[in-house]
N, C-alpha and C positions, 0 to 999 in steps of 0.2 A: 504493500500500500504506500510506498515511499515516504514511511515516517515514523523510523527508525535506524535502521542499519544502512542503505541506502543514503540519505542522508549524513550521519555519521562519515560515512566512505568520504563523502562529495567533500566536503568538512575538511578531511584531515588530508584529503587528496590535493586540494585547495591550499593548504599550507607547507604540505611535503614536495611537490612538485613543481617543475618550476612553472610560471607562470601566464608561460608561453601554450601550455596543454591547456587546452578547451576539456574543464568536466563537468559533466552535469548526470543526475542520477534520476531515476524515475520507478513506476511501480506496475504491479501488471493491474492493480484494483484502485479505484479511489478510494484514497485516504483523509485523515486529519492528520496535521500536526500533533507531534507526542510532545509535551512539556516536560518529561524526565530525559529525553535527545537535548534538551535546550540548558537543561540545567546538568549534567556532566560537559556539554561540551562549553559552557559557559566557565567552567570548573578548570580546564585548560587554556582560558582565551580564547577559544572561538566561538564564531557565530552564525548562525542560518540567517542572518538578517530580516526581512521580510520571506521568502522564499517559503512558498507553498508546495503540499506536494504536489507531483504530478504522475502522467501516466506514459509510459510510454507509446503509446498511439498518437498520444498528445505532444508531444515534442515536435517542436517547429524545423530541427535539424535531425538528421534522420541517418545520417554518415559519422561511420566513429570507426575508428581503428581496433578498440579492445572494448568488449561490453563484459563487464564483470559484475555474474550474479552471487544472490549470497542466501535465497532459497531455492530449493530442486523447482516448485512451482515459476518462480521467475526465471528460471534457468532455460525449463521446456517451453516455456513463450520465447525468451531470447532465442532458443536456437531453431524454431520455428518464422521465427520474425525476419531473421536474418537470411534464411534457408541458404541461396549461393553465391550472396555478397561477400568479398574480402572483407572481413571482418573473424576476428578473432574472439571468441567467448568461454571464460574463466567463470568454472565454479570454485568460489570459496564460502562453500557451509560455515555460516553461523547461525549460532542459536539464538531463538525469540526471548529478548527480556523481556514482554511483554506478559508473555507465562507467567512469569516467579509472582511467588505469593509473599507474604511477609510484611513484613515492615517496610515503612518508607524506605531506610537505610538500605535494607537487604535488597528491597526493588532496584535501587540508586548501583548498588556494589554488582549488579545483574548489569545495568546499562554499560557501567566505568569496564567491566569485563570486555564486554563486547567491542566498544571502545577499543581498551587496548587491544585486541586481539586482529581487528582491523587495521590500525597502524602497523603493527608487526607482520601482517599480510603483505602491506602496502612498502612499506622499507626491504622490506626482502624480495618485493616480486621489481621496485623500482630503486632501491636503494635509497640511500641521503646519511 
């Protein structure tokens, strides 16, 4: 639904890379904005700004070099979407903090996870 991990990605992609790569992340469903996305990444200095989700149907640019998913469901839309375009599509499973139950904290320490686990994708598949 692009609003969460997706997001996050866009986020940290945004500050890891240089400046010159066009990214932008999108969803296979419409979404809302998640307020626990905004307050971890708030937590390291960054920010979604205004940035709503979106969907990938919906995206105005439609050419990308690497689409990187992070559920099997957005994965078999990406590699459907794409079908015999040069384009390249990476799965990296991550898990829903959305799920966790618990406490604010323990919901928060589910997002900060995911988080990090994304930049460590992201450093290692791009370096910095």
């Amino acid at each position: 639904m692009n609003s969460i991990r997706s997001p996050m990605a866009e986020a940290l992609a945004r500050e890891i890379l240089p400046a010159t790569v066009y990214v932008a992340s999108a969803g296979v469903r419409q979404g809302q904005r998640d307020p626990f996305v905004d307050t971890v990444l708030a937590e390291r200095g960054l920010s979604l700004g205004d940035r709503q989700p979106q969907r990938y149907e919906d995206m105005e640019d439609g050419y990308f070099d690497l689409i990187v998913t992070m559920a099997p469901e957005a994965h078999h839309v990406a590699l459907d979407a794409t079908g015999t375009a040069s384009v390249e599509v990476e799965f990296w499973p991550m898990p829903d903090p959305s799920v966790v139950t618990g406490s604010r904290e323990q919901i928060l320490d589910a997002y900060r996870d995911v988080l990090k686990r994304i930049e460590e994708r992201l450093v290692r598949r791009f370096g910095n």
